[in-house]
C-alpha positions as MATLAB code, in Angstrom:
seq = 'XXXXXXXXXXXXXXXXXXXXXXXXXXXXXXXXXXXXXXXXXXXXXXXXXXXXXXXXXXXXXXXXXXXXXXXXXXXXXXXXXXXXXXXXXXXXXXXXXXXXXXXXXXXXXXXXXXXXXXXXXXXXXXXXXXXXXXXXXXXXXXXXXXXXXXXXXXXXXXXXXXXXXXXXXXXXXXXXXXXXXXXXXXXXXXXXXXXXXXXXXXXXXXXXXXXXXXXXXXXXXXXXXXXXXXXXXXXXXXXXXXXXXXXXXXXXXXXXXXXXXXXXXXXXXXXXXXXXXXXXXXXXXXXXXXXXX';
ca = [
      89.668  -14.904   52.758;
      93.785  -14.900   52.683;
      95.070  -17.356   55.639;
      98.095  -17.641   57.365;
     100.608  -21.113   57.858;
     103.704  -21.344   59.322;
     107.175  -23.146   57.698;
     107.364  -27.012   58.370;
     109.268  -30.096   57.268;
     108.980  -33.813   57.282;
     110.683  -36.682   56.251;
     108.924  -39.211   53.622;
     109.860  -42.547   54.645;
     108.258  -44.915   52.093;
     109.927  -48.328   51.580;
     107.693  -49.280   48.566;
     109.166  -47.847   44.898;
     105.501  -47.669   43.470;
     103.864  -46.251   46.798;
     106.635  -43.268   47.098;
     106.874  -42.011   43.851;
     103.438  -41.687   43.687;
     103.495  -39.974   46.884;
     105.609  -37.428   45.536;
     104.548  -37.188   42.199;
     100.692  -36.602   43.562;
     102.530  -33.587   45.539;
     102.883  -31.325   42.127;
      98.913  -31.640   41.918;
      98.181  -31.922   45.828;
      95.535  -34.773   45.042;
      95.038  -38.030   46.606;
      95.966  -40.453   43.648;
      92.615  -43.056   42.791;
      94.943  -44.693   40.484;
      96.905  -47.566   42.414;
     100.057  -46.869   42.777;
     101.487  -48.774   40.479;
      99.586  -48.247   37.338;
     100.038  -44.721   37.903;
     103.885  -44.882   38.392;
     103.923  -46.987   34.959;
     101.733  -44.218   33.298;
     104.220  -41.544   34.543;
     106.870  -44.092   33.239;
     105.545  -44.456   29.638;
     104.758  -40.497   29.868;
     108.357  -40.022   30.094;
     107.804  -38.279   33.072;
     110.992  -39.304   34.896;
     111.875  -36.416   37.131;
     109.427  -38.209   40.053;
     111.451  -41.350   39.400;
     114.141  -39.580   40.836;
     113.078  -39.856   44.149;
     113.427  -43.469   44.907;
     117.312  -44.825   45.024;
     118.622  -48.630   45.301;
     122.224  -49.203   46.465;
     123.932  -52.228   45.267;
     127.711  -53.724   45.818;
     129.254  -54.230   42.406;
     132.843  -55.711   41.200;
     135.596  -53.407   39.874;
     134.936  -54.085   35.817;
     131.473  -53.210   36.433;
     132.868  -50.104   38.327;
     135.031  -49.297   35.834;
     132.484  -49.338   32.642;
     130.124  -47.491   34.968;
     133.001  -44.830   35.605;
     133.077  -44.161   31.992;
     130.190  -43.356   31.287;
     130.004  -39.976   33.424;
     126.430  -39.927   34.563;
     125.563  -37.296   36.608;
     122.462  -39.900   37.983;
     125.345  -42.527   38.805;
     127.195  -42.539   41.981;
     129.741  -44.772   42.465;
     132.410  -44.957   44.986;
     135.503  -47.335   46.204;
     135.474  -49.168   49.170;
     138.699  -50.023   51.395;
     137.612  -53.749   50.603;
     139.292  -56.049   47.302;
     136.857  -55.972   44.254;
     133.905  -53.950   46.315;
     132.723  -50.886   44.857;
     129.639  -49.141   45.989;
     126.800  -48.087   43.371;
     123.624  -45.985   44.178;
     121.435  -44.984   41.547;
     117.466  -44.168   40.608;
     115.628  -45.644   38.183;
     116.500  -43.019   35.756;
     119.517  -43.522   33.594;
     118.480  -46.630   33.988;
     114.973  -46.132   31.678;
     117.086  -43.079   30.302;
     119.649  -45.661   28.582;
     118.288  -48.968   29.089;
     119.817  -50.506   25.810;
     123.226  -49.586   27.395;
     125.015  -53.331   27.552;
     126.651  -51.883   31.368;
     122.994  -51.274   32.884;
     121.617  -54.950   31.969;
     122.861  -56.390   35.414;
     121.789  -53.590   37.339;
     118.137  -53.685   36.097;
     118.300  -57.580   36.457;
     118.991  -57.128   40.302;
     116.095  -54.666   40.928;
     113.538  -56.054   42.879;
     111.496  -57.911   40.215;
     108.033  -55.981   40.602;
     110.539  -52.938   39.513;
     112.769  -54.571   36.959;
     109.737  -55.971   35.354;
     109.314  -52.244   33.902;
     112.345  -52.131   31.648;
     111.185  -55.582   29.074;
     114.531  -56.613   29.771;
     114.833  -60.264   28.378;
     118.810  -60.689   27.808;
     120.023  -62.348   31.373;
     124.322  -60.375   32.334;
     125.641  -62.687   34.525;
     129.167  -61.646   33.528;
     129.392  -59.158   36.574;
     129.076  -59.479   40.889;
     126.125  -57.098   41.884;
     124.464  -57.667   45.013;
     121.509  -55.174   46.227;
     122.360  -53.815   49.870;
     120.309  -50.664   51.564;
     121.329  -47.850   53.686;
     121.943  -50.157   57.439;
     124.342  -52.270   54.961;
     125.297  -48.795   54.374;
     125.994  -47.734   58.012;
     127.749  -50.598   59.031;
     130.077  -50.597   56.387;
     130.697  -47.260   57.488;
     130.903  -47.819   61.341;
     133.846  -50.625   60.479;
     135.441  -47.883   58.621;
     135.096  -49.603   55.386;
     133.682  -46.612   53.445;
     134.520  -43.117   55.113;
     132.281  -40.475   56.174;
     132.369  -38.948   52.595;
     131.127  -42.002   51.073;
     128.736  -42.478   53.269;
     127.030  -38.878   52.789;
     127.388  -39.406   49.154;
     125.260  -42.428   48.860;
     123.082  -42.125   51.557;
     119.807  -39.921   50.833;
     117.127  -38.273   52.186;
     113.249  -36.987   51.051;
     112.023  -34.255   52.703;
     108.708  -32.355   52.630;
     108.546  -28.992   52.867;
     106.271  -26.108   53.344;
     107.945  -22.878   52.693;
     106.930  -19.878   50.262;
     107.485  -19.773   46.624;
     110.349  -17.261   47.225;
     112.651  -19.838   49.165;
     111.807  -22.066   46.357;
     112.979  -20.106   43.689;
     116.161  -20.372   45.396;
     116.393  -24.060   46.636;
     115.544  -25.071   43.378;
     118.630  -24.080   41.811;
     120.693  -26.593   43.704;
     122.184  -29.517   41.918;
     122.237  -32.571   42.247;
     118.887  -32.902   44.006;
     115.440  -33.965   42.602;
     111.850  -31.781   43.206;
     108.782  -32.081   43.514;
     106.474  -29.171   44.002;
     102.644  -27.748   44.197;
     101.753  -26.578   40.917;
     100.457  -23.705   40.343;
      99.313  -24.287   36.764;
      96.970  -26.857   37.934;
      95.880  -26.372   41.286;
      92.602  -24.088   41.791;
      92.750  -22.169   44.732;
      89.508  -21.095   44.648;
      87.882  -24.612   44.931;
      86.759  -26.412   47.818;
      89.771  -28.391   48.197;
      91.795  -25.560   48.672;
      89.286  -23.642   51.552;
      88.589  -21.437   48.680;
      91.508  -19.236   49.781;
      94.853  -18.624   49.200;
      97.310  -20.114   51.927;
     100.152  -17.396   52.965;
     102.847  -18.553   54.699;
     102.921  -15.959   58.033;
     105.405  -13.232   57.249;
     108.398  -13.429   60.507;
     107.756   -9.837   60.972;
     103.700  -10.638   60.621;
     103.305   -8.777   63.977;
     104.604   -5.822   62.761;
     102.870   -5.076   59.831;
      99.965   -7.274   60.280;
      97.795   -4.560   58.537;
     100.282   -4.029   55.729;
     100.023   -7.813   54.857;
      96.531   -8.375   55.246;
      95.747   -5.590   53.234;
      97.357   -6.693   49.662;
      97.476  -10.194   50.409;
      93.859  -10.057   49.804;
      94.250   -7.688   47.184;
      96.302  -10.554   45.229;
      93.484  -13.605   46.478;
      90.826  -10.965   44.929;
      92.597  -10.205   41.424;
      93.205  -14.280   41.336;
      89.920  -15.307   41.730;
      88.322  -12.401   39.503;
      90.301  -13.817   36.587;
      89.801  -17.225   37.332;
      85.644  -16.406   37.331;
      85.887  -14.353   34.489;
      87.163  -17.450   32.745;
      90.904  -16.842   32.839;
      93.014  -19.973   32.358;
      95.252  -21.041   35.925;
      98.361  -20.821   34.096;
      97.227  -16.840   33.886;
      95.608  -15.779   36.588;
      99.233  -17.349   39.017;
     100.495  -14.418   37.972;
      98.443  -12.438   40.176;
      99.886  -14.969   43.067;
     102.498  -13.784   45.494;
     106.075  -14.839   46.692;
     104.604  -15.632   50.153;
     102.345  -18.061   48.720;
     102.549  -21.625   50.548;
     104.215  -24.233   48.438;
     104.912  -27.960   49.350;
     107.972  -29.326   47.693;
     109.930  -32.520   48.514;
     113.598  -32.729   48.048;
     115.583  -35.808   47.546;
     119.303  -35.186   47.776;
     122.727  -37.019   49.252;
     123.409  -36.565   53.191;
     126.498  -34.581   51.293;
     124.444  -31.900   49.254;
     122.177  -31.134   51.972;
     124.893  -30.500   53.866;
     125.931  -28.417   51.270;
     122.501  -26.611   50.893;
     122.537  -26.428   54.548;
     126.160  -24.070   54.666;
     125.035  -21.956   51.916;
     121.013  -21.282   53.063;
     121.678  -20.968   56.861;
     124.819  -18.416   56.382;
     124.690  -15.276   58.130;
     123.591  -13.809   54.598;
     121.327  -15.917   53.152;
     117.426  -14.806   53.186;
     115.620  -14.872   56.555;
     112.648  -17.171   55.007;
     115.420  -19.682   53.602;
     117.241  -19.718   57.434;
     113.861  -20.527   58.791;
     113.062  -23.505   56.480;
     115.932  -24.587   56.358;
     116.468  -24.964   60.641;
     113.446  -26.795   60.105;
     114.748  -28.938   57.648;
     118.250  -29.563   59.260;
     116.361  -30.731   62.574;
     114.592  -33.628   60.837;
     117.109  -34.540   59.107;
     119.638  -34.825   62.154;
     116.847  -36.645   63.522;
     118.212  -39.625   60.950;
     121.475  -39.137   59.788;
];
């Protein structure tokens, strides 16, 4: 039996590298990980499976050379920015170009200055000590930018947030398409929603105009649940029988993105003619993340 849930978002505040990217990467499958944490992030490492990496960002202070090398090398996964301050340049970054490129003579000393449980991933043995790089995190971040050091731009582009959030698959088919932000979302390739686990149902979210055509809804929603789970008994792989799933089904997805781009996402998805179901999440998402800005 079909049942209803309504949008919601929440921040993912996880200080631990290992613990939060397995947080998020357990997400796609929506299983509790019995792995610890940080042989499964490894696994996912080796697997090449760096889009969960993603989600997990280190800021460091680095000198202008540094900068400069950095500058040149036109990563999309590299953020860099000048301060107002002599020889300080700011640098945020995930793990990813990092693992991406790691034979890259510029990335040595940034991969030295990791915290060591992380930088003891990369088999790094050569020791840069040619360059000034000193690891800071986002207060660093805010104070810099409350002495007017950095400006507000700056301090959007290097701050970031991870949000969770349920919405239905047709929001995101459009939130996905934003750049540059990093996802992680329920897959419907591997998860069964006819198991235990799942209620043995599919999960709607509730239609804003649910009132109004309650019967409507009901009706074919459970048409879809019945199709799924007939082709799922009769032995159908789950990579078929989703396409008998509908737009309104739930989804979780966290998003990791700059204060700047959701910003961005947020003047684009909450105009006056962007989708109803993408102004709804998205006031959700907004007020958590003014909650922390």
């Amino acid at each position: 039996m079909i049942k209803y849930i309504d949008y919601s978002a929440d921040k993912i505040e996880i200080d631990d590298f290992y613990d939060k990217i397995a947080y998020v990467a357990h997400n796609c499958y929506q299983v509790e990980g019995k792995t610890p944490n940080r042989d499964f992030v490894t696994n996912l490492i080796k697997s090449s499976h760096l889009a969960m990496i993603e989600h997990f960002v280190f800021h460091f202070m680095i000198d202008e050379k540094l900068f400069i090398k950095l500058q040149s090398l036109m990563n999309k996964y590299i953020v860099l920015s000048k301060t107002n301050e002599d020889n300080q340049f700011l640098l945020t970054l995930s793990c990813r170009p990092l693992l991406e490129n790691r034979s890259i003579e510029e990335f040595i000393p940034i991969i030295n200055a990791l915290p060591s449980d992380v930088s003891s991933i990369f088999n790094v043995k050569s020791i840069d000590e040619s360059h000034i790089i000193v690891p800071i995190d986002e207060a660093y971040l805010k104070h810099l930018y409350e002495i007017n050091i950095i400006s507000e731009k700056v301090y959007k582009e290097h701050c970031y947030r991870s949000i969770k959030i349920i919405t239905d698959r047709g929001v995101t088919h459009e939130l996905v398409r934003h750049r540059p932000c990093s996802f992680a979302q329920e897959s419907t390739r591997y998860c069964n929603y006819s198991k235990n686990k799942f209620g043995n149902s599919i999960t709607l979210i509730k239609p804003l105009d649910y009132d109004k055509y309650a019967d409507t809804y009901d009706k074919y929603y459970q048409s879809f649940e019945d199709g799924y789970f007939e082709l799922i008994n009769k032995g159908a792989r789950l990579d078929v029988a989703r396409a008998l799933l509908p737009n309104g089904l739930k989804t979780s997805i966290i998003v990791t993105a700059s204060l700047e781009e959701w910003d961005h996402i947020f003047e684009l998805r909450m105009a006056n003619g962007a989708h109803p179901d993408m102004i709804e999440t998205m006031k959700r998402v907004k007020e958590v993340i003014d909650e922390k800005r």
